[in-house]
C-alpha positions as CSV (number, residue, x, y, z in Angstrom):
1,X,0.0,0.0,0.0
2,X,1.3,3.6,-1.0
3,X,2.2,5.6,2.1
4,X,0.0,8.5,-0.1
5,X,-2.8,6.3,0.3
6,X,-3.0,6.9,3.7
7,X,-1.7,10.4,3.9
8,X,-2.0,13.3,1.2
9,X,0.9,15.5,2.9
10,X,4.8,14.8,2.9
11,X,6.6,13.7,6.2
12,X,10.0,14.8,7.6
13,X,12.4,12.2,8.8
14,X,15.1,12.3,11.2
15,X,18.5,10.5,10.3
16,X,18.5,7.8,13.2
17,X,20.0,9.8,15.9
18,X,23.1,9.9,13.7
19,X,24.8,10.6,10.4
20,X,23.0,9.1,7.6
21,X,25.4,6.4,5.2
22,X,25.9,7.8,1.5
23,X,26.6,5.9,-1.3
24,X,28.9,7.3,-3.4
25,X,30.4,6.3,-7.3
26,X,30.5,6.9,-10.7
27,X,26.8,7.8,-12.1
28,X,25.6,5.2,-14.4
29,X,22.7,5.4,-16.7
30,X,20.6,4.4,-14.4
31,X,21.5,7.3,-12.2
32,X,21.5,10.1,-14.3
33,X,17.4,11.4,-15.6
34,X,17.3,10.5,-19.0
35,X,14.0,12.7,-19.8
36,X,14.2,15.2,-17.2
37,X,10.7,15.8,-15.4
38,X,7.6,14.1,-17.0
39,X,4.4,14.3,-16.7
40,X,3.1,12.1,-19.4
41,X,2.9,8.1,-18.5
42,X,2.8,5.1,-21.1
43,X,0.5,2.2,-20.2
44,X,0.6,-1.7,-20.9
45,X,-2.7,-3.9,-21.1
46,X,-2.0,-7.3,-20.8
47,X,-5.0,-10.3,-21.0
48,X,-5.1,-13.2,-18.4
49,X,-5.8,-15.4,-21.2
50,X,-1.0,-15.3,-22.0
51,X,-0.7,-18.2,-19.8
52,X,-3.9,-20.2,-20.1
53,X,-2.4,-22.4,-22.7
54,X,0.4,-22.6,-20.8
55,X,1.3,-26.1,-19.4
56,X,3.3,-26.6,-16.4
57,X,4.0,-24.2,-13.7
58,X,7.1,-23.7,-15.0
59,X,6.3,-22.3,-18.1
60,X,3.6,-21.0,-16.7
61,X,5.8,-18.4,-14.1
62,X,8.0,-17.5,-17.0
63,X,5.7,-15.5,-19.0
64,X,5.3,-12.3,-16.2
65,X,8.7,-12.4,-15.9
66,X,8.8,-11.9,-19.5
67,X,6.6,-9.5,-19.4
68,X,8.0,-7.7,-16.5
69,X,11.1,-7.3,-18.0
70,X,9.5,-5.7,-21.0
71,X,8.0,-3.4,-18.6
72,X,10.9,-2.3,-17.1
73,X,13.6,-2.1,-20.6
74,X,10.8,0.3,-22.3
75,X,9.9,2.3,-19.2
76,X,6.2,1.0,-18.9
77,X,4.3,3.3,-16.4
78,X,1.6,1.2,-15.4
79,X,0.1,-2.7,-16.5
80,X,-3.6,-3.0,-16.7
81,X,-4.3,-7.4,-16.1
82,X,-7.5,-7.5,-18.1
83,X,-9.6,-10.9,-17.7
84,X,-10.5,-11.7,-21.5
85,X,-12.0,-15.4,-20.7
86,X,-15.7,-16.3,-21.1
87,X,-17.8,-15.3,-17.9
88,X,-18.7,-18.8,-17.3
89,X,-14.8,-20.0,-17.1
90,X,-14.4,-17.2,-14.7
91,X,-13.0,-18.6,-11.1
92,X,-15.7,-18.0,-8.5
93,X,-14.9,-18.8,-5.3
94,X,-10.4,-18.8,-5.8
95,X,-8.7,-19.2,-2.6
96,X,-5.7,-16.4,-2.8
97,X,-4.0,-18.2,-0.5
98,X,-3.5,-21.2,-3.0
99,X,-1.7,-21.4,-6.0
100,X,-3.5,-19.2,-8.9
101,X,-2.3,-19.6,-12.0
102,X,-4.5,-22.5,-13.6
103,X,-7.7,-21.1,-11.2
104,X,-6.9,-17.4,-11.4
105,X,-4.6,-15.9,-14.2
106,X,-5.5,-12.6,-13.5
107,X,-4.9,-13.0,-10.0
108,X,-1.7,-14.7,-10.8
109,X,0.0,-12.0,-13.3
110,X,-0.8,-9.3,-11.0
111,X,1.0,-11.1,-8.0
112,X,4.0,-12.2,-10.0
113,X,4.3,-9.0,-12.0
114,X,4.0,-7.0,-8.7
115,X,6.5,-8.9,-6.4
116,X,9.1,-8.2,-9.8
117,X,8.5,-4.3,-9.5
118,X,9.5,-4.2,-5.9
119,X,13.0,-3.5,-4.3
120,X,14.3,-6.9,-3.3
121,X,14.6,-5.9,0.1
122,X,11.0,-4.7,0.5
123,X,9.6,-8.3,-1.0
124,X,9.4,-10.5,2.4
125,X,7.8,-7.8,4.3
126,X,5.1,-6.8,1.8
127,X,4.9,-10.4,0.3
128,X,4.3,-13.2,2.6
129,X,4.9,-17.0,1.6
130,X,3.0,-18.1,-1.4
131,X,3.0,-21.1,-3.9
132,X,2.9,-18.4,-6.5
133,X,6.0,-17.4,-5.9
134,X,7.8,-20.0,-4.7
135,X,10.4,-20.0,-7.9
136,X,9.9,-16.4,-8.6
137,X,14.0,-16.2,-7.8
138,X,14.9,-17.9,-11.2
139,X,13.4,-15.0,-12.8
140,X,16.0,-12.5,-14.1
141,X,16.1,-9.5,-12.4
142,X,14.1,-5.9,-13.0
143,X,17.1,-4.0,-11.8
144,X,15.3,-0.9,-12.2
145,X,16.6,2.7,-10.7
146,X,14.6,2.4,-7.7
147,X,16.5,-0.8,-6.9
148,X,18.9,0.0,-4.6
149,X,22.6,-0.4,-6.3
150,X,26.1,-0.4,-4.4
151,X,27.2,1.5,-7.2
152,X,25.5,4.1,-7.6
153,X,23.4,6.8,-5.5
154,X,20.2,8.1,-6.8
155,X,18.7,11.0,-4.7
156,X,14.9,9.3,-4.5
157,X,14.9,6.1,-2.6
158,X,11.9,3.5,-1.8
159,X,11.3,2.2,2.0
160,X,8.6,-0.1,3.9
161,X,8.4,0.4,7.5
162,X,9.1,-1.4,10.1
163,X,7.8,-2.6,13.5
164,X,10.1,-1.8,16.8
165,X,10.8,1.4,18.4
166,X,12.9,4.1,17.2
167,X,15.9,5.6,19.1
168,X,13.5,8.7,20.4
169,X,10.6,6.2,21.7
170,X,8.5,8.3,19.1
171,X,8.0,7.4,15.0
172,X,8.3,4.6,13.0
173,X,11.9,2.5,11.8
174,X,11.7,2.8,8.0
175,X,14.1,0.3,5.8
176,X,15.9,1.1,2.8
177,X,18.0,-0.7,2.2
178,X,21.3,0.3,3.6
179,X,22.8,-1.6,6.8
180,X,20.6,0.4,9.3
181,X,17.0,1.5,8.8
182,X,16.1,5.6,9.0
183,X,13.4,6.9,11.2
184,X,10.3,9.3,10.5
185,X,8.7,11.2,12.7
186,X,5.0,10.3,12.4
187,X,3.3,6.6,13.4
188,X,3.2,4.8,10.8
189,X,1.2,0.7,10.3
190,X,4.5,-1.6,9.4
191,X,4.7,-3.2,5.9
192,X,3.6,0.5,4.6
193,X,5.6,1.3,1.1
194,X,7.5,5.2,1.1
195,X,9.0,7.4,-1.4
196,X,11.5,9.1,0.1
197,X,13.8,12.1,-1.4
198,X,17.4,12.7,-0.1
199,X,18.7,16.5,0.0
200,X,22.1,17.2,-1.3
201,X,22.7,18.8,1.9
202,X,23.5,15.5,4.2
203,X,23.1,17.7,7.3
204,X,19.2,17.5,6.6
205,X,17.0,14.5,6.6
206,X,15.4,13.3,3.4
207,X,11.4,14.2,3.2
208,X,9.2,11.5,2.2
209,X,7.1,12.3,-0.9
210,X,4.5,10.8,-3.3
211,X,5.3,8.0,-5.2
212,X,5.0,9.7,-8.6
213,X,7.9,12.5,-7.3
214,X,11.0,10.6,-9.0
215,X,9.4,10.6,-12.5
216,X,7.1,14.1,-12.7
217,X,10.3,16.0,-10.3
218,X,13.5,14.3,-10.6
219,X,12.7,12.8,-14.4
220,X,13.8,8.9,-13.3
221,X,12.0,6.1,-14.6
222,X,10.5,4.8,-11.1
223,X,8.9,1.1,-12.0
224,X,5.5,0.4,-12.9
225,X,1.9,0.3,-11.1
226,X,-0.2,-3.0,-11.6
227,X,-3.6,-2.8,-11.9
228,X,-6.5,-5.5,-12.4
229,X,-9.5,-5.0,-14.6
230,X,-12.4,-7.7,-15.1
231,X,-13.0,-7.0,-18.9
232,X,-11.3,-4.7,-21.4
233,X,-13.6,-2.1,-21.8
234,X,-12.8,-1.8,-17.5
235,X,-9.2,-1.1,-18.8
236,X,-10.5,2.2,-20.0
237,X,-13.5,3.4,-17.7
238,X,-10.6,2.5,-14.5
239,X,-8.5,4.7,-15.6
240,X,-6.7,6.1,-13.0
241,X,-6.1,8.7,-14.4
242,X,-8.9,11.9,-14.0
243,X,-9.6,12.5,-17.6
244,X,-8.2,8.7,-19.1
245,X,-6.1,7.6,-21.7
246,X,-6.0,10.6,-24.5
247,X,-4.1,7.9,-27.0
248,X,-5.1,4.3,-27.4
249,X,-3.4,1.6,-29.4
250,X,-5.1,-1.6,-30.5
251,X,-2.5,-4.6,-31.3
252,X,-3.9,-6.8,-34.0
253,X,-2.6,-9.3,-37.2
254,X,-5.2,-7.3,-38.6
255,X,-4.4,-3.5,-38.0
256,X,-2.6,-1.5,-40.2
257,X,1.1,-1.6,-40.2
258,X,2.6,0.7,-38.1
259,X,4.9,2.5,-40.5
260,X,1.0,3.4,-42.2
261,X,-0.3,4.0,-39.1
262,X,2.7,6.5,-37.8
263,X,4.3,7.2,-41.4
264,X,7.6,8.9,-40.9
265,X,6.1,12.7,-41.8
266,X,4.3,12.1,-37.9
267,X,6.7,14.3,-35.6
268,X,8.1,13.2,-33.0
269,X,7.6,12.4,-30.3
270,X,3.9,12.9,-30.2
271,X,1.9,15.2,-27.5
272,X,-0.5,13.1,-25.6
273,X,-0.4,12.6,-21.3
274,X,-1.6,9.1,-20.7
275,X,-1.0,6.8,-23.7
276,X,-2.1,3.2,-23.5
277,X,-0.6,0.3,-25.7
278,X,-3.1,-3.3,-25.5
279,X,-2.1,-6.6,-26.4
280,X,-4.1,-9.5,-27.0
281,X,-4.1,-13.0,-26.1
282,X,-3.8,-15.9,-28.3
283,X,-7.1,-15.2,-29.4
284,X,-6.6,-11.2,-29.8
285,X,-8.6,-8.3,-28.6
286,X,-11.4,-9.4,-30.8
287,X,-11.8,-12.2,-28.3
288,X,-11.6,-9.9,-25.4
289,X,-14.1,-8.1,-26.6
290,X,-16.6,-10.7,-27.4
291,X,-16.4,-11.7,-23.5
292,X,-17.5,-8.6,-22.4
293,X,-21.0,-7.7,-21.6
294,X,-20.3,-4.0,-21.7
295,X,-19.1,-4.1,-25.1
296,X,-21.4,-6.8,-26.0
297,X,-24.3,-4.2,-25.2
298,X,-23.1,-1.8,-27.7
299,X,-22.4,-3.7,-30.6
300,X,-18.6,-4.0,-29.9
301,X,-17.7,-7.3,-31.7
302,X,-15.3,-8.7,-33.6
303,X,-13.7,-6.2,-36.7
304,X,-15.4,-3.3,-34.3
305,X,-13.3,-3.8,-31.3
306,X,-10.8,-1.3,-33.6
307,X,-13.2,1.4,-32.3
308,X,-12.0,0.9,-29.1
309,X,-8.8,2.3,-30.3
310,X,-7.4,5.6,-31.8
311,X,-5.2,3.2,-33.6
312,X,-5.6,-0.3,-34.7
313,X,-1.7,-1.4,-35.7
314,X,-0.4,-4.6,-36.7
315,X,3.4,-4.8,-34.7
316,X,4.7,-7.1,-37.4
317,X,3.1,-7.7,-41.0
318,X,4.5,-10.5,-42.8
319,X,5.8,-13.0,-39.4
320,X,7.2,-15.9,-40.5
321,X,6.1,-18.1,-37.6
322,X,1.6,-19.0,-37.6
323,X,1.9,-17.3,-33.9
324,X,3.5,-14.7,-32.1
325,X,3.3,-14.8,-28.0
326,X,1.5,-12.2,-26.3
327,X,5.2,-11.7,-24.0
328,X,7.0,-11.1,-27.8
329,X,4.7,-9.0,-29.2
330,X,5.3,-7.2,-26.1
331,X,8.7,-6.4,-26.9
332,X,8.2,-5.9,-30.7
333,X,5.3,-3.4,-30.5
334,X,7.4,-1.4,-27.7
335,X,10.3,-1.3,-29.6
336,X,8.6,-0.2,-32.7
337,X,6.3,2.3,-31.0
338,X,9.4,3.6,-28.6
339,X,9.7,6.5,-31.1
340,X,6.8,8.3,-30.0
341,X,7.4,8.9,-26.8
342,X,11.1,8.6,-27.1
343,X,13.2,12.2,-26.5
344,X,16.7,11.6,-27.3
């Protein structure tokens, strides 16, 4: 849970009673801002039905890391899980203390997916034991900027906090990462996620602040949110953002190719605030669309579901292989589409 969920102002800390440790090296890529502060976001949706052909566990773990890892090489904002199978395969009564990726795929991305984005450190305290991820460490790494690094200092750094008193009897012990945790001032409920935002001047103590700081402030790519939605057209009305997604692209075999779609005369990048890229399944968006009643109700079938979309693109005319996975379309689709938001 975001510590800005609980509490709409910043929070001063205090340094532990004592000098706080700084990392210090030579700036990586990582380190350094690469679009200087941004207020515009790119979002991923992603259907439940990747892994349901899927047929061991093994395989079946694989594909979110996959797909995380896209996430995190292209800068993804925020994954949307939408549940594209028919109503009546829907799970009903899923236990989510069991194992959930043949009884509840949406369930299951959004847990794997989410344990990736978070700092190492943070994982045991904000995700307890679970069959789902019981192999999750043979999954490559994220090893985005807000993962700490002994190389390299950012100024933004994530925290959970901790039970146990602090050295002033007052507060809450915050970890993050380092050899000893930091205090704030205020009580906080442990296992609570913080952004927190180191001065330059080590004399004063760093100041948490909302999660979105590091990318709209400090211009660092700062992982991705997950969110679930029970149909695609949920993907859209959810939005958390206040006035939505003001650019939508439709994946499909059947879209228009995307040097058509985005000839080279478009400028880039584009201007838009919330973009949103959606993939389909096996089955494509067409199938997604036919399982929902929403759409259903106003004629949004099959070669409509382009209507959804400002842009219906096909991410590779002319594949050689039947079949291209949902987890490599992912990657070809962001890598041809990068140009749009890209800067440098």
């Amino acid at each position: 849970m975001s510590f800005h969920e609980q509490q709409s102002k910043k929070r001063k800390t205090t340094d532990n009673g004592g000098r706080q440790e700084r990392i210090s090296a030579n700036p990586s890529a990582l380190s350094s801002p690469i679009y200087g502060g941004r207020h515009w976001t790119v979002s991923v949706a992603i259907p439940a039905s990747v892994i349901t052909s899927v047929a061991t566990a093994d395989q079946r773990l694989a594909v979110p890391g996959r797909i995380a890892r896209a996430l995190a090489i292209f800068s993804v904002d925020e994954v949307v899980i939408f549940d594209d199978t028919p109503l009546t395969q829907r799970p009903r009564h899923t236990d989510p203390a069991a194992y959930t990726g043949d009884t509840d795929p949406c369930h299951f991305l959004a847990h794997v997916i989410s344990f990736l984005e978070a700092p190492p450190f943070m994982r045991k305290a904000l995700f307890p034991l679970h069959p789902n991820l019981r192999q999750t460490a043979l999954l490559p790494t994220l090893d985005m900027p807000h993962h700490p690094n002994p190389r390299e200092w950012i100024p933004y750094r994530e925290g959970v906090t901790l039970p146990g008193k602090t050295s002033s009897g007052a507060g809450t012990l915050v970890e993050i990462g380092l050899e000893e945790p930091i205090e704030v001032e205020e009580t906080i409920p442990p296992k609570t996620r913080l952004t927190l935002l180191f001065p330059e001047d080590e004399s004063k103590p760093p100041t948490v602040v909302h999660p979105a700081a590091p990318r709209e402030e400090g211009g660092y790519y700062w992982g991705y949110t997950v969110r679930r939605a029970s149909s695609l057209s949920n993907v859209f009305t959810e939005s958390p953002y206040e006035e939505g997604y003001d650019i939508s692209i439709g994946t499909s075999e059947r879209g228009t190719p995307i040097s058509r779609a985005f000839p080279s005369s478009t400028p880039r990048p584009i201007n838009f605030n919330h973009m949103l890229i959606a993939f389909g399944g096996p089955r494509g968006l067409e199938f997604a669309a036919m399982n929902d009643e929403q759409l259903n109700g106003i004629g949004i079938q099959g070669p409509k579901t382009r209507e959804l979309f400002d842009h219906w693109i096909d991410v590779l005319p002319n594949q050689g292989s039947r079949t291209i996975k949902t987890e490599e379309a992912l990657f070809i689709g962001l890598t041809a589409l990068r140009s749009l938001w890209e800067t440098s």
